[in-house]
C-alpha positions in Angstrom: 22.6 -29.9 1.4 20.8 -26.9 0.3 19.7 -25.8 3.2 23.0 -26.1 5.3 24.8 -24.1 2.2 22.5 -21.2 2.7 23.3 -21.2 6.3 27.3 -21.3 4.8 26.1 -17.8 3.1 24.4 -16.5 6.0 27.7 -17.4 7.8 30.4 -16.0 5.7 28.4 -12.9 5.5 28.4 -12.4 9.4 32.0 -13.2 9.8 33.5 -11.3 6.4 32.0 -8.4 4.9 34.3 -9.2 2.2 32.8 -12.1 1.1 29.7 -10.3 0.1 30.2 -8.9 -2.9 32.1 -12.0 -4.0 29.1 -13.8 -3.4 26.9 -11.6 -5.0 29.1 -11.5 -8.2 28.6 -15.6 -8.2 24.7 -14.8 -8.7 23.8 -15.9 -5.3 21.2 -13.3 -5.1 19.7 -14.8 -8.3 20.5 -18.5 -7.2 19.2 -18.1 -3.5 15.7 -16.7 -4.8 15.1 -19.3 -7.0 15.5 -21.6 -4.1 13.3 -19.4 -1.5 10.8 -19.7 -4.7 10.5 -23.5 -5.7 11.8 -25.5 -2.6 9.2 -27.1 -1.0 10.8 -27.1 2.2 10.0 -24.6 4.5 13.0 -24.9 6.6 15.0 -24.5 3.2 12.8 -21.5 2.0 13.7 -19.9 5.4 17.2 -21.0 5.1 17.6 -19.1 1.4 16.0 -15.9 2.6 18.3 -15.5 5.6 21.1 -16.2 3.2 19.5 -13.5 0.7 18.9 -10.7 3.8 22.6 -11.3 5.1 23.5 -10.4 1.4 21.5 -7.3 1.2 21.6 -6.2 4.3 23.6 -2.8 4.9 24.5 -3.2 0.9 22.9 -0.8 -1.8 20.5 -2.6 -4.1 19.5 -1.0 -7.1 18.7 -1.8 -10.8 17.6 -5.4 -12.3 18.9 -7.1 -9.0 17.0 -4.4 -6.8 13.6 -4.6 -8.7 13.8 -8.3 -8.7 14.4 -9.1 -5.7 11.5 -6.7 -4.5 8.7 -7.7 -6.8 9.5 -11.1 -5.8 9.8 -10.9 -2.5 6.2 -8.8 -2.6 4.9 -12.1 -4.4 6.3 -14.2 -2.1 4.3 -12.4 0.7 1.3 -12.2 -0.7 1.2 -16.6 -1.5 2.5 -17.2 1.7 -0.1 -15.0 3.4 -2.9 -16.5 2.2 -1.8 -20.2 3.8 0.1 -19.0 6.9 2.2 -16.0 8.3 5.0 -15.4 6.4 8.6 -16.7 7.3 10.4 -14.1 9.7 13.4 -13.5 7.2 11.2 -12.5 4.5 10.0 -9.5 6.2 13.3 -9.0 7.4 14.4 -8.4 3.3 11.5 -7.0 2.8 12.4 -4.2 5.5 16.3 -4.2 4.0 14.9 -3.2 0.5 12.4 -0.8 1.9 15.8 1.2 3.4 16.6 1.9 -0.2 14.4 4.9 -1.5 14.6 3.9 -5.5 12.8 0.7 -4.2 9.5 2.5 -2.6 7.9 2.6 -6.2 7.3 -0.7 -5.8 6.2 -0.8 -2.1 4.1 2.4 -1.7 1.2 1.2 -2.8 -2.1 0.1 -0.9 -1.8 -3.7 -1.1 1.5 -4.1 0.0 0.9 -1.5 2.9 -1.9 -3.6 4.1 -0.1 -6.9 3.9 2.1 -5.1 6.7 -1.3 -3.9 8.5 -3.0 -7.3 8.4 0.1 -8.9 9.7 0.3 -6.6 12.8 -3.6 -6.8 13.2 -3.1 -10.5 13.8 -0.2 -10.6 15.7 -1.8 -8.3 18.1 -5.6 -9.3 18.2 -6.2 -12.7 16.3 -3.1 -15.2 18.3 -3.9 -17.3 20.9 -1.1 -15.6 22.6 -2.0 -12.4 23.9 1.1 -11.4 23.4 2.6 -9.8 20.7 5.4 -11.9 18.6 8.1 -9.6 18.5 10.2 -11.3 15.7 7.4 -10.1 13.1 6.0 -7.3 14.4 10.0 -5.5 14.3 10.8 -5.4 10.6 6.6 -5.0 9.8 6.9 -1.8 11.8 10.5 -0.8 10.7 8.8 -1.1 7.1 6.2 1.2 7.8 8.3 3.7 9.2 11.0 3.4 6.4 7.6 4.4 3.7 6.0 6.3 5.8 9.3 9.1 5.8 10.1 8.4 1.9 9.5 9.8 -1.3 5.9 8.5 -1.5 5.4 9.4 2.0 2.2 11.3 1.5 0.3 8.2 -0.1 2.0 5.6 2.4 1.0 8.1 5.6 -2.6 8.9 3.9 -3.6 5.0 3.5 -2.3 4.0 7.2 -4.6 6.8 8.2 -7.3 6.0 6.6 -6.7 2.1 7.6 -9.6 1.2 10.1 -7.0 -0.3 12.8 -4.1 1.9 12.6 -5.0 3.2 16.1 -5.9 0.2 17.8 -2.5 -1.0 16.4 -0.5 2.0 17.5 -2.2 1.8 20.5 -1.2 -1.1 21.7 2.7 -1.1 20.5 2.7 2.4 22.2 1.7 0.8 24.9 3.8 -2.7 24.8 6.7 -3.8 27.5 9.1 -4.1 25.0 11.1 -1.2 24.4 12.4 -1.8 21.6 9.1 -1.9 20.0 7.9 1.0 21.7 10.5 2.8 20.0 10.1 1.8 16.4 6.4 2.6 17.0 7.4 5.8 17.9 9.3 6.4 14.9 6.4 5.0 13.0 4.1 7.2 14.3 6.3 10.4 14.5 6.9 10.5 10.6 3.2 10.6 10.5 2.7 13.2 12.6 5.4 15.1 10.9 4.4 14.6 7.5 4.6 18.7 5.7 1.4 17.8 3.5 -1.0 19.6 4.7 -3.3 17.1 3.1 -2.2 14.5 5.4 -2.2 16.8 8.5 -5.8 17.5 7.7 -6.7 13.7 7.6 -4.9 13.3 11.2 -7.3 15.7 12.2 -10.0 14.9 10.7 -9.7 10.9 12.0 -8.9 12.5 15.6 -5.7 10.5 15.9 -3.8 13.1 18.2 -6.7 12.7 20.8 -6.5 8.6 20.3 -3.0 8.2 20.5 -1.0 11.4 22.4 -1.5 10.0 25.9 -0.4 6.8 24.5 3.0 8.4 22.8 3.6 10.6 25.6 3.6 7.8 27.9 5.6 5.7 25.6 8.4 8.3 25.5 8.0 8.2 29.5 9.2 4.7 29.4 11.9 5.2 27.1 13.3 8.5 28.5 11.9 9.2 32.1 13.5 13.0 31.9 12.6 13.6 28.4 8.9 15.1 29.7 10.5 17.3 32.3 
């Protein structure tokens, strides 16, 4: 019963904006985490955060509700990484909150940011599958991007840098077959590149990035655009 009345959520969000902030003045932001937190059902966990991201998502979240629902969503993460990967609609919230900029306080910071890398890092190199699983690797890159470009951009862009596997990893999402991925990676990495500190241009340099991963961007932006080189 739980489960199929998250998926009632989920559903009256899709089909009626309306219903949103209806919901959300029932405390079914409050209700819904509780659930993702305690069931110990994974298919209900998965059920409540899909009910919690169709809630947030495209809606401005901010004060007690916004700091909650980040700090334990971050918690959640970091439990559910140490057993297994994390459930796809959890990185999907995660990547709703990290659109709002009053929120990166409490994702700029080092362990959070290499949650995302780790995750990435083993999608890409560690799976049976040599191929990428797109479901995660979409909101863990739309994440980075969203830091990457806000407030605490200069910390977020100076500890991917530093991050032992941020070019292997750019490398080969520059390089994937789906474009849609090849784009967000490009978005990724051009807020890098176009970070004003100088600090964090120096760094680039210093790590030789631009030498590792032009030909790589250049022929991403190939795939995407064919006349945008000429």
């Amino acid at each position: 019963m739980a489960e199929h009345s998250c998926l009632v959520i989920s559903n009256l969000c899709l089909t009626d904006s309306l219903s949103v902030p209806i919901l959300r003045n029932l405390d079914a932001i409050e209700n819904l985490l509780r659930l993702a937190e305690t069931s110990p059902e994974a298919s209900v966990t998965e059920a409540a955060l899909q009910a919690l991201y169709q809630l947030v998502r495209g809606e401005a979240v901010t004060g007690d509700t916004g700091m909650l629902l980040v700090t334990s969503a971050i918690k959640m993460l970091t439990s559910m990484a140490s057993r297994d990967l994390p459930p796809i609609h959890l990185l999907w919230l995660l990547y709703s909150l990290s659109s709002h900029q009053s929120l990166h306080n409490f994702l700029a910071n080092q362990t959070f940011l290499y949650q995302c890398v780790d995750i990435a890092t083993y999608e890409i190199f560690q799976k049976c599958d040599s191929r990428p699983l797109v479901k995660l690797l979409t909101p863990v890159v739309r994440i980075l991007a969203n830091l990457a470009a806000g407030p605490d951009s200069v910390s977020v862009c100076l500890t991917l840098i530093r991050h032992p596997d941020l070019p292997a990893i750019l490398t080969a999402l520059l390089s994937t077959n789906y474009l849609h991925l090849c784009r967000e990676s490009l978005w990724l990495f051009a807020n890098i590149v176009n970070n004003e500190s100088v600090t964090v241009q120096e760094e680039f340099v210093n790590q030789d990035l631009m030498d590792k991963l032009e030909p790589h961007a250049v022929q991403a932006i190939g795939r995407l655009d064919p006349y945008a080189l000429g």
